[in-house]
N, C-alpha and C positions, 0 to 999 in steps of 0.2 A: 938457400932454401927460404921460401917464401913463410908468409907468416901462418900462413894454413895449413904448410908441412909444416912447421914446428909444432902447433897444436896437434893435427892428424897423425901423422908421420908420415912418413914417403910408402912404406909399402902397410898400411893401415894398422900399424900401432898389435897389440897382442891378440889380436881378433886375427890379425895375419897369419901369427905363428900358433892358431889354433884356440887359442883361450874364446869364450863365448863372447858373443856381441852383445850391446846392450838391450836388443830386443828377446835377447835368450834367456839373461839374468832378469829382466822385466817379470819374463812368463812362467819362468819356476818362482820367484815370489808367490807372485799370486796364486800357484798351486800350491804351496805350503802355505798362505795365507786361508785354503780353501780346505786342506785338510785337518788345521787349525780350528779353525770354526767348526768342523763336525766333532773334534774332539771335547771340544768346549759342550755342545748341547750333551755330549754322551754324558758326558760328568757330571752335568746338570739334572740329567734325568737320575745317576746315580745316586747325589747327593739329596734326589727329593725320594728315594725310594729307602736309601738308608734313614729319612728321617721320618717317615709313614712306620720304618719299622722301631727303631726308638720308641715310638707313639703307643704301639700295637703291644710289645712288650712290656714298658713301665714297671711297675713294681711286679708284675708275675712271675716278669723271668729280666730279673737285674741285668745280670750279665749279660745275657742277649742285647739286652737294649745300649749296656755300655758299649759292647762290640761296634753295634750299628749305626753308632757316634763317632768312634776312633775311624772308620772308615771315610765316615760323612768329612770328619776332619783332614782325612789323606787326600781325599777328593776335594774338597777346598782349597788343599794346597796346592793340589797342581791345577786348579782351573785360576787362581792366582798368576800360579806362574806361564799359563796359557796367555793368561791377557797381557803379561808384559813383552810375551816374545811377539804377541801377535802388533802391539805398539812400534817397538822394534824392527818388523819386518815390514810395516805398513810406512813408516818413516824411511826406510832403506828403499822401498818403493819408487816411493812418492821421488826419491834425491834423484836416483835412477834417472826415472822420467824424464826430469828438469832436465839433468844432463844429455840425456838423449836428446829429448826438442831441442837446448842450447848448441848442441854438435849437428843438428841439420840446420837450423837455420845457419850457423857459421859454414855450413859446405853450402848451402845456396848465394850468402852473400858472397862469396869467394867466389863460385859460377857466376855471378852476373859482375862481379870486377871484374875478371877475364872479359868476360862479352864485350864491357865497357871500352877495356885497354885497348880490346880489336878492333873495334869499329871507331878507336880516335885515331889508331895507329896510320890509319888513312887521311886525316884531316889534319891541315898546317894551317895554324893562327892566321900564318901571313895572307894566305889564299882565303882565308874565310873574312878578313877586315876586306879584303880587294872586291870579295864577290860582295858585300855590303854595302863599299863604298860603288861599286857600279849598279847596285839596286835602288840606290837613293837616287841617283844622276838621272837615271831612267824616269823616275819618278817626278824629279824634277822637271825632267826636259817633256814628260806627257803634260804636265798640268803647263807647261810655257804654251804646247800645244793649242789646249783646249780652252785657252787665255785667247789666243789669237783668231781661232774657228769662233769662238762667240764675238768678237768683236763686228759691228756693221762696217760692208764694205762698201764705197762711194763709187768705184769704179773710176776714180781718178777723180770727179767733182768734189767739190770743198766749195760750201758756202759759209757767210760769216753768218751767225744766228742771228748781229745784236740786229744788222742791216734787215735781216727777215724780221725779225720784230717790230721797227720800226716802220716797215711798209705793212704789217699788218694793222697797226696802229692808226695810220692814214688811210686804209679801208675800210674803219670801223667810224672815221672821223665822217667820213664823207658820207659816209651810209646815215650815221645820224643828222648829219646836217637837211638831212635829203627829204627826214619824216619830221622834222623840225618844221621846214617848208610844207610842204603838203598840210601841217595844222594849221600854220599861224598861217594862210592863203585863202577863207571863205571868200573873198570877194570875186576871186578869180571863178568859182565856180556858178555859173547859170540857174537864175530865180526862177520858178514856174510866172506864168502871165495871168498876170489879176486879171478877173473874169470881167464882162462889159454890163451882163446884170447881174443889178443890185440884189443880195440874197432877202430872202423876207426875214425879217425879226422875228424874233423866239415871240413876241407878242402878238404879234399878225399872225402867227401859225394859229394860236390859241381859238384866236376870235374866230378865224374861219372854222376850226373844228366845231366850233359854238353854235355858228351860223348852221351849221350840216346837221345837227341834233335837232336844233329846232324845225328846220323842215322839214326834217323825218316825224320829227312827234304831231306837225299838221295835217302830211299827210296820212300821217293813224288816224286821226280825230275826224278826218273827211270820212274816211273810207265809213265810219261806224255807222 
């Protein structure tokens, strides 16, 4: 017997053979916890009416009042003992309970152990390291893949770099020699032809402009 018939029992413990469940003993508590309580307020209301009449009575009528005392005091005592059965019953409750939720969660873990046991009962260690170690393989052998799809492909040519570098080098050598020449070369390029007349001097410009005022201010002076 497994360990949840030992707790349970195999055919459900005294609830089986008719004794109440613990949802039945739950709920007559609380109906004696509920009939309790109304007997409590009764006594209450008793003990405040025997003590109005105490009041009422006082020295006119002794004995009445003593009477409405001895009552008040009977009624004390059993609203006392009210309140200890209702502690009592409230504590017997409350254990109930616990034990109740305690006994359903223990029948649910026990259902999903079973579940558990069912669904490994189908799965062997050995086949599940195997299906692992061919999930890795795969893994490996895509990224070898994708190692080699990224690589540039030549299509059979292979040159040497350092040789390509080196003729680039000598391309660049010869390029600058080329505009090196072209500077240091002005003679090679063609002078304009010095003119055959003589330009006039900034000072001969001068004097003829000189010349041109003054015959313009003679012919004003004619003209007047």
């Amino acid at each position: 017997m497994s360990v949840f018939g030992k707790l349970f029992g195999a055919g459900g413990g005294k609830a089986g053979k008719g004794g109440p469940t613990p949802q039945e003993a739950i709920q007559r508590l609380r109906d004696t916890e509920e009939m309790l309580s109304k007997k409590q307020e009764f006594l209450e209301k008793k003990i405040e009416q025997e003590l109005t009449a105490a009041k009422k009575h006082g020295t006119k009528n002794k004995r009445a009042a003593l009477q409405a005392l001895k009552r008040k005091k009977r009624y004390e005592k059993q609203l006392a003992q009210i309140d200890g059965t209702l502690s009592t019953i409230e504590f017997q409750r409350e254990a109930l309970e616990n034990a109740n939720t305690n006994t359903e969660v223990l029948k649910n873990m026990g259902y999903a152990a079973k579940a558990m046991k069912a669904a490994h009962d189908n799965m062997d260690i050995d086949k599940v390291d195997e299906l692992m170690q061919d999930i890795a393989d795969q893994q490996e052998l895509a990224e070898e893949i994708s190692t080699a799809i990224s690589k540039p492909v030549g299509f059979g040519e292979e040159f040497d770099e350092d040789e390509l570098l080196a003729e680039l080098e000598e391309l660049e050598q010869e390029e600058l020699d080329k505009n090196l020449l072209e500077i240091s070369g002005p003679e090679t390029v063609p002078l304009p032809n010095v003119p055959s007349v003589a330009l006039p001097s900034k000072p001969v410009k001068k004097k003829e402009e000189e010349d041109d005022d003054m015959k313009e201010l003679e012919n004003w002076a004619g003209s007047m």
